[in-house]
VEXGU-38433 format. One record per residue (C-alpha): residue number from 1; residue in one letter; x, z, y. Coordinates in steps of 0.02 Angstrom, whole numbers, plus 50000, padded with zeros to 5 digits. Layout:
NODE   i aa  east    up north
NODE NUM  a     X     Z     Y
...
This chain:
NODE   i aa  east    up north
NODE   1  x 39887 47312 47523
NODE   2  x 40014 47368 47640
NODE   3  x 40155 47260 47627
NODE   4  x 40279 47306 47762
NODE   5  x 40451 47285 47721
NODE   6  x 40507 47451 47801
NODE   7  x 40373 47537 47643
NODE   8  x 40468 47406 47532
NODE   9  x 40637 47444 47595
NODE  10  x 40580 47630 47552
NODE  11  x 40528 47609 47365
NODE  12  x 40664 47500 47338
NODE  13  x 40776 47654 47398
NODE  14  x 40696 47762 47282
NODE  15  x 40705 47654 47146
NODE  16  x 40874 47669 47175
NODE  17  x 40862 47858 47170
NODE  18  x 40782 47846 47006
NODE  19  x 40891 47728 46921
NODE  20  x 41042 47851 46949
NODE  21  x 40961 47999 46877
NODE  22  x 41056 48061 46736
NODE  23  x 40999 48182 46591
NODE  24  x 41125 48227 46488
NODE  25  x 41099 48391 46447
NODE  26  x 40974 48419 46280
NODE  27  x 40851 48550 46378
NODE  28  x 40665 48567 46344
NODE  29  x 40582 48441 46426
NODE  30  x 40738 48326 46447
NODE  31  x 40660 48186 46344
NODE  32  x 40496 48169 46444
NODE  33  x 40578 48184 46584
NODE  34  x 40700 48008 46543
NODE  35  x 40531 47939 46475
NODE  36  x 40459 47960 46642
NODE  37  x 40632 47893 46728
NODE  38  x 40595 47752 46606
NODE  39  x 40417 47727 46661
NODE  40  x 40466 47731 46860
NODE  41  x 40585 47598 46829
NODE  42  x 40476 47503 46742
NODE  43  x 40340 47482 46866
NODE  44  x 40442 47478 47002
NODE  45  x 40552 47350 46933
NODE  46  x 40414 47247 46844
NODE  47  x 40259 47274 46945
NODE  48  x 40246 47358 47120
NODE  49  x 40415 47281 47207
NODE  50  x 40368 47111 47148
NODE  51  x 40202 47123 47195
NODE  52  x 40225 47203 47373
NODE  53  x 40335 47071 47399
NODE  54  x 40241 46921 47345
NODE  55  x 40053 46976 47360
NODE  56  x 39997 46813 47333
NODE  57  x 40050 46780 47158
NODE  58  x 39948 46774 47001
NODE  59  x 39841 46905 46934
NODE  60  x 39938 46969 46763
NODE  61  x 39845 47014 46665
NODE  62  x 39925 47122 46514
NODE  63  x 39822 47114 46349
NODE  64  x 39886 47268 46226
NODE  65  x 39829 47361 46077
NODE  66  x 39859 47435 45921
NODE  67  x 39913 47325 45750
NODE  68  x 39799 47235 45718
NODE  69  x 39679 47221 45842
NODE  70  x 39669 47050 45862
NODE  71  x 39769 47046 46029
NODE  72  x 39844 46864 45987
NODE  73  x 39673 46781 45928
NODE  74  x 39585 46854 46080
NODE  75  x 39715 46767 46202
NODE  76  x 39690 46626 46094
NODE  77  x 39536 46624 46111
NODE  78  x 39510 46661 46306
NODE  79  x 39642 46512 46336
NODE  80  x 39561 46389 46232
NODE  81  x 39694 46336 46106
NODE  82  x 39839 46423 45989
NODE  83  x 39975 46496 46116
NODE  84  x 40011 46659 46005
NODE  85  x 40052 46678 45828
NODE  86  x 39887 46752 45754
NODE  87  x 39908 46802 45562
NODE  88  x 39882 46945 45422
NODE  89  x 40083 46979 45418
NODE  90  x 40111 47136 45551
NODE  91  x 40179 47158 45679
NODE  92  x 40128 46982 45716
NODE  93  x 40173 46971 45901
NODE  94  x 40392 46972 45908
NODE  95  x 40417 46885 46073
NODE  96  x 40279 46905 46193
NODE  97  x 40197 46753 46289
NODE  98  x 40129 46730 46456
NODE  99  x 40003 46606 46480
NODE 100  x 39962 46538 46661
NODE 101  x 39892 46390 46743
NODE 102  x 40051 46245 46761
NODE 103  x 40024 46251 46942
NODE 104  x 40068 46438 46916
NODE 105  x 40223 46425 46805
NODE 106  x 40339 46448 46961
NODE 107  x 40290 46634 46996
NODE 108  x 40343 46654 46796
NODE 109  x 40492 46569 46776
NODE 110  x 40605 46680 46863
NODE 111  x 40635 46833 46848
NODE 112  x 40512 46898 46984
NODE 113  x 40441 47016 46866
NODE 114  x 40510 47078 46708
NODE 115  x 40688 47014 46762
NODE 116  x 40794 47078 46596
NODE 117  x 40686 46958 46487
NODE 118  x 40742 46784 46458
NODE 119  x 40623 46672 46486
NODE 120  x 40601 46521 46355
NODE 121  x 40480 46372 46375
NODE 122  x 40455 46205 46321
NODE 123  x 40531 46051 46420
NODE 124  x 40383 45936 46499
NODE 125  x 40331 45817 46386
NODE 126  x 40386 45908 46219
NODE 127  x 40228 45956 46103
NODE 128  x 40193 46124 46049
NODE 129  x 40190 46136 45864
NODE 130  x 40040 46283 45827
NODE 131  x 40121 46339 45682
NODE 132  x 40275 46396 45725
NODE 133  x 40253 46483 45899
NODE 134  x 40365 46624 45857
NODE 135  x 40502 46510 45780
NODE 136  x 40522 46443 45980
NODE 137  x 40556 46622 46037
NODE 138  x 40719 46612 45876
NODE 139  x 40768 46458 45926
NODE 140  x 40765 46480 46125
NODE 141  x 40884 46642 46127
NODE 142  x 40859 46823 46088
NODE 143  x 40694 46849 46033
NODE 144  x 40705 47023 46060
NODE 145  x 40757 46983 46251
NODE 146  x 40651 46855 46281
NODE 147  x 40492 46809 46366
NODE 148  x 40389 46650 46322
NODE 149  x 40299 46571 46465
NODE 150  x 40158 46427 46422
NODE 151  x 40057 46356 46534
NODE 152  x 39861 46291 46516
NODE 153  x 39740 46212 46616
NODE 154  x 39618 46289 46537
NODE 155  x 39654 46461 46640
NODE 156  x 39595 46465 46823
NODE 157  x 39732 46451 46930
NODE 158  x 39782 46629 46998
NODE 159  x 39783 46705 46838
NODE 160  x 39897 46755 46692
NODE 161  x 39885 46829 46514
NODE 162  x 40027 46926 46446
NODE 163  x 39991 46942 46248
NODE 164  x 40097 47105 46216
NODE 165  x 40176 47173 46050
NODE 166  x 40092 47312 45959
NODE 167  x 40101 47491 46053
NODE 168  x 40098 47565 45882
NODE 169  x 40218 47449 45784
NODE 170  x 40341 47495 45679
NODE 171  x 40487 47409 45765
NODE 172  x 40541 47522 45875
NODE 173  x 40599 47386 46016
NODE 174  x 40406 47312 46008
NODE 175  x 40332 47484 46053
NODE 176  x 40461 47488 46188
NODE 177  x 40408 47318 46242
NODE 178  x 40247 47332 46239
NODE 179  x 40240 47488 46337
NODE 180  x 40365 47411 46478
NODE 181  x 40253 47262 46477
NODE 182  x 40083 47353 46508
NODE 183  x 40206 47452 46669
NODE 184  x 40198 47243 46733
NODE 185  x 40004 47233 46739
NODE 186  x 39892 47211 46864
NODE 187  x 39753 47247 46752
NODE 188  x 39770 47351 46586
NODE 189  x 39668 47234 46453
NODE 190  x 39637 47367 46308
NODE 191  x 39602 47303 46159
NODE 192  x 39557 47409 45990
NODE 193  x 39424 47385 45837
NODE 194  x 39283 47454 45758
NODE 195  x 39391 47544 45640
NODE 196  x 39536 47612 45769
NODE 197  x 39452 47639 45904
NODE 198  x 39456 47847 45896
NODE 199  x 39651 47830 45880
NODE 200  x 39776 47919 45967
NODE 201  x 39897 47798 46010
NODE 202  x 39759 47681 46112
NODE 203  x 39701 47829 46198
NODE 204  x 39865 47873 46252
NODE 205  x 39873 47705 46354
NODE 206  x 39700 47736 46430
NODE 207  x 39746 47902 46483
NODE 208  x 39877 47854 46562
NODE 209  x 39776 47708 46644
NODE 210  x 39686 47842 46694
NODE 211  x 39811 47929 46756
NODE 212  x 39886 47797 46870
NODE 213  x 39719 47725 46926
NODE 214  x 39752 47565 46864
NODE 215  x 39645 47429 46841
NODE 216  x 39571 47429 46672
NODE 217  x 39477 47338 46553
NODE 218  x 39445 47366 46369
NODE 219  x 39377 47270 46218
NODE 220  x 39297 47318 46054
NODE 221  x 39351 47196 45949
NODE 222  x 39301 47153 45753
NODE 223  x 39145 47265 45756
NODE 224  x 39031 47224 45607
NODE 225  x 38843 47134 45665
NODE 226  x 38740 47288 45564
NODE 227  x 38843 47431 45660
NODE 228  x 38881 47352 45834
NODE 229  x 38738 47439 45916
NODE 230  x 38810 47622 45858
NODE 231  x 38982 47592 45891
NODE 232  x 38968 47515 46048
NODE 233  x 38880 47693 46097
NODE 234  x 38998 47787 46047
NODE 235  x 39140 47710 46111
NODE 236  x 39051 47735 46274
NODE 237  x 39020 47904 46244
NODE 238  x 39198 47945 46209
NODE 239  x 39287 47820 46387
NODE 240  x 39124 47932 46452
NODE 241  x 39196 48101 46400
NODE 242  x 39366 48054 46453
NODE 243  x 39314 48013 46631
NODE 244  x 39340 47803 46594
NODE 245  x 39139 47794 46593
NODE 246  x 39157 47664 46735
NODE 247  x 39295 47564 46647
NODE 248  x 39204 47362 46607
NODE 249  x 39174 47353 46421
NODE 250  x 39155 47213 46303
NODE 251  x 39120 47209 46115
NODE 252  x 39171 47065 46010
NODE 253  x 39080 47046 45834
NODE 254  x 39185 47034 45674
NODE 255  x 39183 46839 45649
NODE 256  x 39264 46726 45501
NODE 257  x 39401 46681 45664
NODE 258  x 39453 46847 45685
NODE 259  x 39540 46861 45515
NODE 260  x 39710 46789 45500
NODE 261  x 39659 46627 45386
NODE 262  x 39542 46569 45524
NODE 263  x 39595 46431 45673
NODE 264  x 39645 46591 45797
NODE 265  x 39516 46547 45902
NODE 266  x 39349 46649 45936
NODE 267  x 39188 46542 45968
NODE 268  x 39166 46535 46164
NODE 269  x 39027 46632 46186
NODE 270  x 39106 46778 46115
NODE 271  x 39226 46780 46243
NODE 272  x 39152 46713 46385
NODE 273  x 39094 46873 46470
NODE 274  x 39266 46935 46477
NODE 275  x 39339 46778 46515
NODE 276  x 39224 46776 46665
NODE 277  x 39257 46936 46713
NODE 278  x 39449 46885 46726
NODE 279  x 39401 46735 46806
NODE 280  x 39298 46807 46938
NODE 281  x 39450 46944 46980
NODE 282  x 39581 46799 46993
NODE 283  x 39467 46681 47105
NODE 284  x 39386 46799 47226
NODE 285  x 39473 46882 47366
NODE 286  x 39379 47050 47385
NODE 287  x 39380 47078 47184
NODE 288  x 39540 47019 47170
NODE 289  x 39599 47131 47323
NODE 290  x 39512 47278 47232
NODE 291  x 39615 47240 47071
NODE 292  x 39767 47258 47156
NODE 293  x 39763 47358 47264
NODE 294  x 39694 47480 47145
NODE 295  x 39844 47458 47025
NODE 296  x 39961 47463 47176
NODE 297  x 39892 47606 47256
NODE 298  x 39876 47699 47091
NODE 299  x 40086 47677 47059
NODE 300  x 40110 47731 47228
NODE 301  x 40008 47897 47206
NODE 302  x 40061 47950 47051
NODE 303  x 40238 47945 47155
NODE 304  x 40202 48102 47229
NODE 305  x 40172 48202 47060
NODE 306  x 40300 48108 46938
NODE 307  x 40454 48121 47064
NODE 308  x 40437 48301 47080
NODE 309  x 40436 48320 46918
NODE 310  x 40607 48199 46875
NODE 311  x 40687 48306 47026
NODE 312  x 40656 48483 46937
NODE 313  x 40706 48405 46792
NODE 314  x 40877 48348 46872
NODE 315  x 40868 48525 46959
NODE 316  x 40883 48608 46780
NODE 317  x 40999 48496 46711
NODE 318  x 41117 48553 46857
NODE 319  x 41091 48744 46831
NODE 320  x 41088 48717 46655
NODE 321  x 41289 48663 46679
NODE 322  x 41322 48783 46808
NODE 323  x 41275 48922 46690
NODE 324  x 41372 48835 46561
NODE 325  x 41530 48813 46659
NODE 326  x 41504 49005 46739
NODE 327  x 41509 49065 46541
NODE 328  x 41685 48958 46523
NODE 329  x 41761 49007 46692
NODE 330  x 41722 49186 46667
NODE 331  x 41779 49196 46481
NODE 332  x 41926 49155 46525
NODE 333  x 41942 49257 46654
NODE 334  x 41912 49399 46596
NODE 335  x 42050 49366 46463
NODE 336  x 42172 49300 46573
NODE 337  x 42154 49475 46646
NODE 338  x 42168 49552 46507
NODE 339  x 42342 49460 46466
NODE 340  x 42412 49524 46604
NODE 341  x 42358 49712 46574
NODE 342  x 42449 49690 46392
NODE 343  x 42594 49616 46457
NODE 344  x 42602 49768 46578
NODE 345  x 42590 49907 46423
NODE 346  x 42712 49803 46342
NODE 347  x 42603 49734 46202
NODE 348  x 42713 49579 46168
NODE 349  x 42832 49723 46111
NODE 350  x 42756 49727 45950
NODE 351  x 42791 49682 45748
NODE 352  x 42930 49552 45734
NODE 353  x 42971 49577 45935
NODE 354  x 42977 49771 45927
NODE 355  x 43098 49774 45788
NODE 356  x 43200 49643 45854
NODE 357  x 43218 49763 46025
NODE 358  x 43259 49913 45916
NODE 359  x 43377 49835 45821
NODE 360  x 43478 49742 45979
NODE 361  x 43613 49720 45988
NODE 362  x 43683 49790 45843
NODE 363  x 43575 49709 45715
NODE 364  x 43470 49587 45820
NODE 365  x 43567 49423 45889
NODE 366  x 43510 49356 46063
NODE 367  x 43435 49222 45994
NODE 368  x 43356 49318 45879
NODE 369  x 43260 49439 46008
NODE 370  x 43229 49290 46125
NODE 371  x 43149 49206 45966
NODE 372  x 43061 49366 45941
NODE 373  x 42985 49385 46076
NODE 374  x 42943 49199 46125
NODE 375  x 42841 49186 45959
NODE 376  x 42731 49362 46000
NODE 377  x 42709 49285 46178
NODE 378  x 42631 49121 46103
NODE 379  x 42526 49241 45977
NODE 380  x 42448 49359 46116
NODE 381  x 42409 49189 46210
NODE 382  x 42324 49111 46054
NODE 383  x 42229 49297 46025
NODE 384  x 42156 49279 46203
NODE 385  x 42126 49082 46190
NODE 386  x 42023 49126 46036
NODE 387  x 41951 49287 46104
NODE 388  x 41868 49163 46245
NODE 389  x 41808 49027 46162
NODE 390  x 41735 49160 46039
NODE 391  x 41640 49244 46178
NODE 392  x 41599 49060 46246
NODE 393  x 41509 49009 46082
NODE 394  x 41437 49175 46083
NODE 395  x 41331 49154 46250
NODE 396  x 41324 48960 46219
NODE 397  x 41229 48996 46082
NODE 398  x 41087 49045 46175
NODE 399  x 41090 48880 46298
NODE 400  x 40988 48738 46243
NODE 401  x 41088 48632 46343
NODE 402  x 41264 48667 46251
NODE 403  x 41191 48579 46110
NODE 404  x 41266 48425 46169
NODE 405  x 41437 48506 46123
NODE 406  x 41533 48538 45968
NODE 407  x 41637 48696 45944
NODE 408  x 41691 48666 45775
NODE 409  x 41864 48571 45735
NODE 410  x 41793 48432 45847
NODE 411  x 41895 48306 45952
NODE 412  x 41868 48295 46149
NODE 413  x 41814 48134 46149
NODE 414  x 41655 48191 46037
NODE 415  x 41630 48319 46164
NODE 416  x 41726 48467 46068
NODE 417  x 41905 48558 46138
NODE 418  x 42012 48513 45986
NODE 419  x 42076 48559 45836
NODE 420  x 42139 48745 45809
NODE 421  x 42316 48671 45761
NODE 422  x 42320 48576 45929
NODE 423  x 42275 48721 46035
NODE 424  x 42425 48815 45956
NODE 425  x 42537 48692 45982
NODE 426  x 42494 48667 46170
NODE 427  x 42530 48853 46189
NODE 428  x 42694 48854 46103
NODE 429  x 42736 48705 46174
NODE 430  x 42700 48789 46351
NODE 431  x 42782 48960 46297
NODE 432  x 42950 48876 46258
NODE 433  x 42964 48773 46405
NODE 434  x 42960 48951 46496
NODE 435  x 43075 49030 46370
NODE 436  x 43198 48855 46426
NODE 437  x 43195 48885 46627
NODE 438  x 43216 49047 46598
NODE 439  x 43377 49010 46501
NODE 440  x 43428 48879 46651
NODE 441  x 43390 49021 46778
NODE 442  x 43499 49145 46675
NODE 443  x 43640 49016 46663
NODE 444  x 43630 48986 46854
NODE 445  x 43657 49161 46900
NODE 446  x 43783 49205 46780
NODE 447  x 43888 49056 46875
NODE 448  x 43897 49137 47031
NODE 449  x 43993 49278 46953
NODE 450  x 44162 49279 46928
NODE 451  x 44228 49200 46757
NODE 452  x 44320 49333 46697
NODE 453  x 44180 49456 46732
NODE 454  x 44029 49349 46680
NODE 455  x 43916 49401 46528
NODE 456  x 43856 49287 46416
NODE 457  x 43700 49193 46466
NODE 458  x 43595 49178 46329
NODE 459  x 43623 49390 46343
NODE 460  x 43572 49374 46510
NODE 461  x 43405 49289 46456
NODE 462  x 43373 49391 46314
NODE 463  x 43379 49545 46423
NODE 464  x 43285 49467 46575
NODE 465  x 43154 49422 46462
NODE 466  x 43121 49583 46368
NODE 467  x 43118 49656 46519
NODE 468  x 42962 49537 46581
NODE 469  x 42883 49544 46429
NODE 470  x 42886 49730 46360
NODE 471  x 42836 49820 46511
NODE 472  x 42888 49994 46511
NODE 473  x 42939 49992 46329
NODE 474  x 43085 49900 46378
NODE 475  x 43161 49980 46559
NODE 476  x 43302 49986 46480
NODE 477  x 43321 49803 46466
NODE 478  x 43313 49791 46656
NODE 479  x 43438 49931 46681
NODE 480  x 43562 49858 46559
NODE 481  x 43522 49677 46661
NODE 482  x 43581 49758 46815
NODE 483  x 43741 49822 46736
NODE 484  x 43795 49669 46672
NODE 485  x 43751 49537 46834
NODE 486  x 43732 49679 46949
NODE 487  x 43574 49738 47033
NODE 488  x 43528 49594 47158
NODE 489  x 43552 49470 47038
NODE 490  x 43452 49555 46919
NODE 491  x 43308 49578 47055
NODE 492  x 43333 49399 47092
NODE 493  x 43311 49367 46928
NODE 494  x 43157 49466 46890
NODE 495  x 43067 49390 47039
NODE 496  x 43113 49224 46986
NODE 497  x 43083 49252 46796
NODE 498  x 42914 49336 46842
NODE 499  x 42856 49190 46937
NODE 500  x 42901 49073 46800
NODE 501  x 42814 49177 46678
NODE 502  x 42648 49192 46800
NODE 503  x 42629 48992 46818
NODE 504  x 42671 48996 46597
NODE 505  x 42524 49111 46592
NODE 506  x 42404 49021 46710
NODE 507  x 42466 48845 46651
NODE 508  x 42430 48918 46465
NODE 509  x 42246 49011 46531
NODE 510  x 42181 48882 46657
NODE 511  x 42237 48712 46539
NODE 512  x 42131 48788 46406
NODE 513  x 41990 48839 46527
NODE 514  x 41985 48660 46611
NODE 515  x 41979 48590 46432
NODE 516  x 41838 48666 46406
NODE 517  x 41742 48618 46550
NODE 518  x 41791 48441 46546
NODE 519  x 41673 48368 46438
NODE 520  x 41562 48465 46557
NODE 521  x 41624 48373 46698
NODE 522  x 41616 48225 46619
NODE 523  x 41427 48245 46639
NODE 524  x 41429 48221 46797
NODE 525  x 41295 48321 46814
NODE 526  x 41266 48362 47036
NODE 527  x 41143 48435 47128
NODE 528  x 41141 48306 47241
NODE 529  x 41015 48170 47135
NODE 530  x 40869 48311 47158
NODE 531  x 40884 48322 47349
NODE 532  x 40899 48104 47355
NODE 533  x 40761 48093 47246
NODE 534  x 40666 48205 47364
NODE 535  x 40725 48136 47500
NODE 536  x 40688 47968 47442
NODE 537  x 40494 48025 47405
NODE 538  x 40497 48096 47565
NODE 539  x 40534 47939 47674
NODE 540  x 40406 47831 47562
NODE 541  x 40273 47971 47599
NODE 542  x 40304 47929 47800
NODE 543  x 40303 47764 47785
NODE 544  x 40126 47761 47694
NODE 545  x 40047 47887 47822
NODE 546  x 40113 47740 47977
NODE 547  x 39985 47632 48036
C-alpha cells in the first residue's frame, strides 16, 4: 500500500471536505446523497486513515448479517469459547465485541479506529461470566456508544473479529452500527442462512462489497444435511450472476449448537476451513498484503465516483437556494415598485384618507387627516407585503427544496416569517415612526419663522404629508404648504419629507424581504463546499498517480 504521508495528508484534507458538507435543503436525491457523506466518513474515519497510518496492525475482520444468522455463535465458535451473547431473543447482539489476540489489545484500545465508541473491557485478572456478556456493555457505559474489546489466545496474533449488530434489526441505532462497523473492515465476513439467503438486505451489503472492491468472504450458515448440496449451488449461482463468483464460500450445516439453547459454540470442524482461511490472511504477508490492499485500494477508487456525486449534490443544494432567494428578492421587488407607482397616482388618497382630504379643514382636524392618511399608508404597505409573499408561495410551490419552510402562521425560529398580526404591526410600527420625524421636521421649520407669523405645526405636517402621499390628487396641499411657510421652506420640506418617506418605504419593503430570506441564510448553503470537495479529490488523484 502506498503509505506516504503527503497521500495521507491529502485524504485527511478531504475528509475534511466531506465532513463540512451540508444538505439542508429536502431535494430529490438529498438523502442518498448525506447517506453517502455518511459512508465517506465512515471509512475514512474508521478504516482507510487508520490503516494508512498504521499498516501493520491487525487484520479486522468484520463478521455481519441479517437477524438471525448466527453471527454471535459463529464468532463463538471460530474463537473457541463464549465472547458474544448467542440466544433466540432478537436482536441479540446490543454492544458489539472485538475479539483479538492479548498481545493485540493495544491496536484496540484506543480509539485508532472507530474513535466515537467507548471502549469497555475487563480489568486483568477479573473472570468473564458467559452469561451475561451484554450486561458488561450496561454496566461499563453507554451501550449504545460503546465498543467491547476481549482478547483470546486462541486467535492468531494479527487478527481480529468484530461480531456486528444485525444490518436488518429493528433498532434503528443497530442498523446504523452495524453498517458503520462493516465501513471499519478489512475483510467483509457475510454471513446469511439457508432460509435468508435470497434477501435483499444481505445483498445490499455484497453489492456494495462489490462495489468498493473490498475484501469479502461469505458463509452459509444453518443449512439443513438433506438440502446442503442444492443450496450451496444456488447460492453460487446467484454471487455467480451478480459478478461475486470469485468471492471464498463456506457452508455451515444446521447443527443442535446453532440454535439458541445450545453451548454457542459450533463443533471445530465446522468451522475450521474458514477459520483457516482467516488465519492464513492474518499470518502471511503476500495474502495478507492482498487483503488490504484490496480493501484500501477499493475505498480509494470508489473516491473518484462517490465525490463527484456529493459535489453535484452540494452544487444543487446551492442553486436550489439561489432560485429560492431570486423568487423572494424579486417578489419584492417588483412590489416595492409597484408602491412607489401608487404612491405617485395618489392611491394612499383613498376611503378613510380621501374623505378626510375633502373634508379639510373645515370638517377634517389635522390630526384627523394625518391619522387618515398614516393608517392607508400602513394598509397599501400590508397589500404589497401580502401581494409578495403570495406570489412567493406561489412559485415556492413548485421547489422541492422550499419544503423545508413553513408559510403558514409559523414562527422564524421554525423556519416560517411570522404571524400575520406581527407583520402588521412591524409596518405600523415603521409607518408611525415616519409620520413622528415628519412631525419633528415640520416643527423645526415652522421655528425659523417668525412667531407672530408661524402656522401651526401639526398643519404644517398634515399638509406636507398629503402632499407626499396623494400625488397629484393633492397639489393643492403643496401649494397651500408654500403659502403658509413660504416656498423654500416648503421645498425644503418636501425634499426632506420625501427622503424620510423613501428610507420608511425601503425599511418597510427590504425588512420584510430580508425576513424572508433569513431562514435561507441561515442555511448556509455556498458554492464554495462543491469546488473544495473537488479540489480536495483533485489533489488526492495527484498524489496517487506520484511514484
Amino acid at each position: 500500500m502506498d503509505v506516504r504521508p503527503q497521500l495521507i495528508d491529502a485524504l485527511s484534507a478531504l475528509r475534511d471536505r466531506v465532513a463540512a458538507v451540508r444538505l439542508p435543503l429536502p431535494l430529490p436525491g438529498a438523502e442518498r446523497a448525506w447517506q453517502t457523506r455518511v459512508e465517506l466518513l465512515d471509512q475514512l474515519d474508521d478504516y482507510l486513515l487508520p490503516r494508512l497510518k498504521d499498516p501493520e496492525a491487525p487484520l479486522l475482520a468484520v463478521v455481519g448479517g441479517s437477524t438471525g444468522a448466527g453471527k454471535s455463535t459463529l464468532v463463538n465458535s471460530l474463537v473457541g469459547c463464549r465472547v458474544s451473547q448467542a440466544g433466540v431473543l432478537r436482536p441479540t447482539t446490543r454492544t458489539p465485541v472485538l475479539v483479538c489476540h492479548p498481545d493485540d489489545h493495544h491496536w484496540f484500545a484506543g480509539v485508532r479506529v472507530l474513535p466515537q465508541l467507548t471502549r469497555i473491557w475487563l480489568p486483568p485478572g477479573q473472570a468473564r461470566d458467559p452469561d451475561g456478556l451484554d450486561d458488561l456493555g450496561a454496566a461499563g457505559g453507554d451501550e449504545e456508544s460503546a465498543l467491547r474489546v476481549e482478547t483470546a489466545v486462541s486467535l492468531p496474533r494479527g487478527l481480529a473479529l468484530l461480531d456486528a449488530p444485525d444490518i436488518d434489526s429493528l433498532v434503528v441505532h443497530n442498523r446504523v452500527l452495524a453498517a458503520e462497523l462493516i465501513c471499519a473492515a478489512d475483510i467483509w465476513v457475510m454471513v446469511t442462512t439457508a432460509s435468508r439467503y435470497a434477501d435483499a438486505v444481505p445483498w445490499y451489503l455484497l453489492r456494495t462489497a462489490k462495489e468498493y472492491d473490498a475484501s469479502l468472504v461469505t458463509v452459509l450458515d444453518r443449512v439443513p444435511h438433506q438440502v446442503i448440496a442444492e443450496v450451496s449451488r444456488q447460492y453460487a449461482a446467484l454471487l455467480t450472476r451478480a459478478g461475486l463468483g470469485d468471492v471464498p464460500r463456506f457452508t455451515i450445516p444446521e447443527l443442535p449448537e446453532s440454535a439458541g439453547g445450545g453451548s454457542g459454540l459450533l463443533p471445530t470442524t465446522a468451522v475450521a476451513p474458514l477459520r483457516a482461511w482467516l488465519t492464513h490472511r492474518a499470518q502471511d504477508p503476500a495474502a495478507r498484503q492482498q487483503s488490504v490492499g484490496r480493501t484500501a485500494s477499493g475505498v480509494l477508487r470508489s473516491l473518484n465516483v462517490r465525490l463527484p456525486e456529493l459535489a453535484g449534490a452540494v452544487a444543487a443544494q446551492y442553486a436550489a437556494a439561489v432560485r429560492l432567494s431570486g423568487v423572494v428578492e424579486e417578489a419584492y421587488r417588483k412590489e416595492a415598485a409597484r408602491v412607489r407607482r401608487r404612491l405617485q397616482s395618489g392611491a394612499v388618497l383613498a376611503g378613510d384618507a380621501r374623505t378626510r382630504w375633502r373634508g379639510y379643514p373645515l370638517d377634517s382636524s389635522t390630526g384627523e387627516l394625518l391619522d387618515a392618511l398614516v393608517e392607508s399608508l400602513v394598509a397599501l404597505l400590508q397589500c404589497a407585503v401580502a401581494a409578495a409573499d403570495d406570489e412567493i408561495r406561489t412559485t415556492w410551490r413548485g421547489e422541492p427544496a422550499s419544503g423545508a419552510f413553513r408559510f403558514e402562521d409559523a414562527g422564524r425560529e421554525a423556519g416560517g416569517w411570522g404571524p400575520a398580526e406581527d407583520i402588521e404591526g412591524r409596518i405600523a410600527v415603521a409607518v408611525r415612526r415616519w409620520r413622528r420625524v415628519l412631525e419633528e421636521l415640520a416643527d423645526e421649520e415652522v421655528r425659523l419663522l417668525e412667531k407672530n407669523a408661524a402656522p401651526d405645526a401639526e398643519t404644517v405636517a398634515a399638509l406636507l404629508a398629503a402632499a407626499l402621499l396623494g400625488g397629484r390628487r393633492t397639489r393643492t396641499a403643496g401649494e397651500q404648504l408654500a403659502e403658509r411657510i413660504g416656498v423654500q421652506g416648503a421645498l425644503r420640506l418636501r425634499d426632506k419629507g420625501g427622503a424620510l418617506l423613501t428610507a420608511c418605504l425601503d425599511q418597510v419593503m427590504h425588512g420584510e424581504r430580508d425576513r424572508r430570506l433569513a431562514p435561507l441564510d441561515a442555511l448556509d448553503v455556498a458554492p464554495e463546499p462543491q469546488a473544495e470537495l473537488i479540489a480536495a479529490l483533485s489533489v488526492l488523484q495527484k498524489e496517487r498517480v506520484k511514484p
